[in-house]
C-alpha positions as CSV (number, residue, x, y, z in Angstrom):
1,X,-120.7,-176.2,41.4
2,X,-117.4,-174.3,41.8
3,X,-117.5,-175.1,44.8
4,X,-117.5,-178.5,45.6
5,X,-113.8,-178.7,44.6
6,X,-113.0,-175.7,46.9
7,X,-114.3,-177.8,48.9
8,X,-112.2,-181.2,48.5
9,X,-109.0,-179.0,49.1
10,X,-109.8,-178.7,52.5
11,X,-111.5,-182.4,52.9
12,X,-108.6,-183.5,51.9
13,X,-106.2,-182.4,53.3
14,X,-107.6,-182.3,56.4
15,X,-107.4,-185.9,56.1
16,X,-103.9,-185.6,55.0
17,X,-102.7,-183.8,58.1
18,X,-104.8,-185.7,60.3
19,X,-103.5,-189.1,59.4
20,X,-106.7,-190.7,58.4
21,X,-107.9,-192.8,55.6
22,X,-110.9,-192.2,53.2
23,X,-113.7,-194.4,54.9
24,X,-117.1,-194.6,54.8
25,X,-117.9,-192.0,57.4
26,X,-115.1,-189.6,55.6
27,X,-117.5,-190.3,52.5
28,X,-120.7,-189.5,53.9
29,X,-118.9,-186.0,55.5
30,X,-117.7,-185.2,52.0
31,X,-121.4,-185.7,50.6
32,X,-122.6,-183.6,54.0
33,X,-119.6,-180.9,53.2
34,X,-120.8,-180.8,49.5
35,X,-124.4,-179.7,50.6
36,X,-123.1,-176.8,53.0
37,X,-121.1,-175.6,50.1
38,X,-123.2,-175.6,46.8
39,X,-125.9,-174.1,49.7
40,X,-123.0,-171.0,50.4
41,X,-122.2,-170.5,46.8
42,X,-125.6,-170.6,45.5
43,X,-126.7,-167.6,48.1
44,X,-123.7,-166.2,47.4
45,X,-124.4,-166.3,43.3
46,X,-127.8,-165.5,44.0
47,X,-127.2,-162.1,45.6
48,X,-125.1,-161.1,43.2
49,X,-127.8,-161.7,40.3
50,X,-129.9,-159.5,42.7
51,X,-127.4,-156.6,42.4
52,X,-126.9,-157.3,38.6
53,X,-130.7,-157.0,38.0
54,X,-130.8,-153.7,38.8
55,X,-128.7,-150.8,36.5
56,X,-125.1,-151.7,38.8
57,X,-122.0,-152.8,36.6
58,X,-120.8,-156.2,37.0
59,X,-118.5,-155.1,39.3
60,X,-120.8,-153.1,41.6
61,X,-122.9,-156.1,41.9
62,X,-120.2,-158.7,42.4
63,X,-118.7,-156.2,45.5
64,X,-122.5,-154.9,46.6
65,X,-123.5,-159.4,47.0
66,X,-120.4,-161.1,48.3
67,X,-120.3,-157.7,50.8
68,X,-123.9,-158.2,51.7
69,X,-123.4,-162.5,52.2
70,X,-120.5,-162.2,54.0
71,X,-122.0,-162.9,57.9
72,X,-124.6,-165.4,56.5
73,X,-122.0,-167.5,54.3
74,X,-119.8,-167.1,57.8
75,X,-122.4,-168.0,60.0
76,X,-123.2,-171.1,58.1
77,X,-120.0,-172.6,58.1
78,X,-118.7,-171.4,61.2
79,X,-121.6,-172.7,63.2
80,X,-121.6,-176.2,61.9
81,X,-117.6,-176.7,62.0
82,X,-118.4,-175.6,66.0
83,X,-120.6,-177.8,66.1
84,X,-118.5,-180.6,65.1
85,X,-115.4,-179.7,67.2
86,X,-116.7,-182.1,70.0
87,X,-117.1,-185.4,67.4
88,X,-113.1,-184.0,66.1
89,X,-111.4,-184.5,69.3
90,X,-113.9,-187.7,70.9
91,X,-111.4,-190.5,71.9
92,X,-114.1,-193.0,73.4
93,X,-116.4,-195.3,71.9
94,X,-116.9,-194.8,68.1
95,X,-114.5,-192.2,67.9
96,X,-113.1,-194.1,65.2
97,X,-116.3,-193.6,63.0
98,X,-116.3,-189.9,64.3
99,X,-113.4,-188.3,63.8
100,X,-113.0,-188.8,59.8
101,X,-116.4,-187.6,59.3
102,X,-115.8,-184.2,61.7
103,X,-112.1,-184.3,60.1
104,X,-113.8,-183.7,56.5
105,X,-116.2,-181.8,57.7
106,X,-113.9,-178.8,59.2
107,X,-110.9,-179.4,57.2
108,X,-113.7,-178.6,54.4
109,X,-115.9,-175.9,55.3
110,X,-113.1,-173.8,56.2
111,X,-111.8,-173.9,52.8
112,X,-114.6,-173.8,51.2
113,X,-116.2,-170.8,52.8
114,X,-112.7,-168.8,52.5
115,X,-112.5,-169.5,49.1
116,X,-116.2,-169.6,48.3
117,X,-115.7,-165.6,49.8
118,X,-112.6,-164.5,47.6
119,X,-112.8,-167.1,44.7
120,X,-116.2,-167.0,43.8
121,X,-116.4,-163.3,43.2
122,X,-113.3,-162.9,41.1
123,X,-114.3,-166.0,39.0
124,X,-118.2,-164.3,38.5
125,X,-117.3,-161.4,36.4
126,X,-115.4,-163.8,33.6
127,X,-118.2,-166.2,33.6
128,X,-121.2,-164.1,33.5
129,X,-119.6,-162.3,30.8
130,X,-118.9,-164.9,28.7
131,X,-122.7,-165.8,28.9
132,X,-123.6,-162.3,28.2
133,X,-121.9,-162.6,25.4
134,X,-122.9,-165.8,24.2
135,X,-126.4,-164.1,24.8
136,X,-126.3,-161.4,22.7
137,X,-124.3,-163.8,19.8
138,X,-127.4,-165.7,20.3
139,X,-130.3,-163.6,19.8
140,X,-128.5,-161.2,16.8
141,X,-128.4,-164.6,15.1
């Protein structure tokens, strides 16, 4: 769920920079934008569990799974911002109704994915060993 604010940074201020307002198709981008990214951190998470599950440090495990999901999480992102470059710069018919939803989703997914690649695996150490540790509390009690 880290990343769904990772995620409003770029959202945002793509609007920002754009000069749009929050509308209705900006909304239903964000909830499209929010999908894409829980889906990249969860593979990204779940790799690293992967790596953890064996006999790897924490540290092993968070470099061996954010190396390894590197060109997937990429690939994800990258091809559906590409795919929305078209719908960013339309200036016809409904371009009005386009361009905020392609504005969040870009603005969005390149933020996200960036910091889903350099935030999530500094943040995963802390955290999981704070629930290790809660763990261990847990079961000597």
């Amino acid at each position: 769920m880290l990343n769904v604010p990772l995620a409003l940074i770029g959202g945002i201020a793509a609007l920002f920079i754009s000069g749009q307002y929050l509308s209705v198709p900006g909304s239903i981008g964000f909830i499209a934008l929010f999908g894409v990214a829980v889906l990249n951190g969860v593979v990204m998470v779940n790799a690293i569990n992967q790596r953890q599950s064996t006999d790897l440090t924490i540290d092993e495990a968070v470099f061996e799974g954010a190396l390894s999901r590197l060109r997937p999480v990429l690939m994800t992102a990258f091809i559906a911002a590409l795919g929305l470059i078209p719908m960013l710069f339309a200036t016809g018919v409904g371009s009005e109704i386009q361009r905020p939803l392609a504005s969040v989703m870009v603005g969005g997914l390149i933020s996200s994915t960036l910091l889903t690649l350099f935030v999530l695996p500094v943040l995963y150490g802390p955290f999981s060993k704070r629930l290790l540790n809660c763990e261990l509390r847990d079961a000597t009690e």
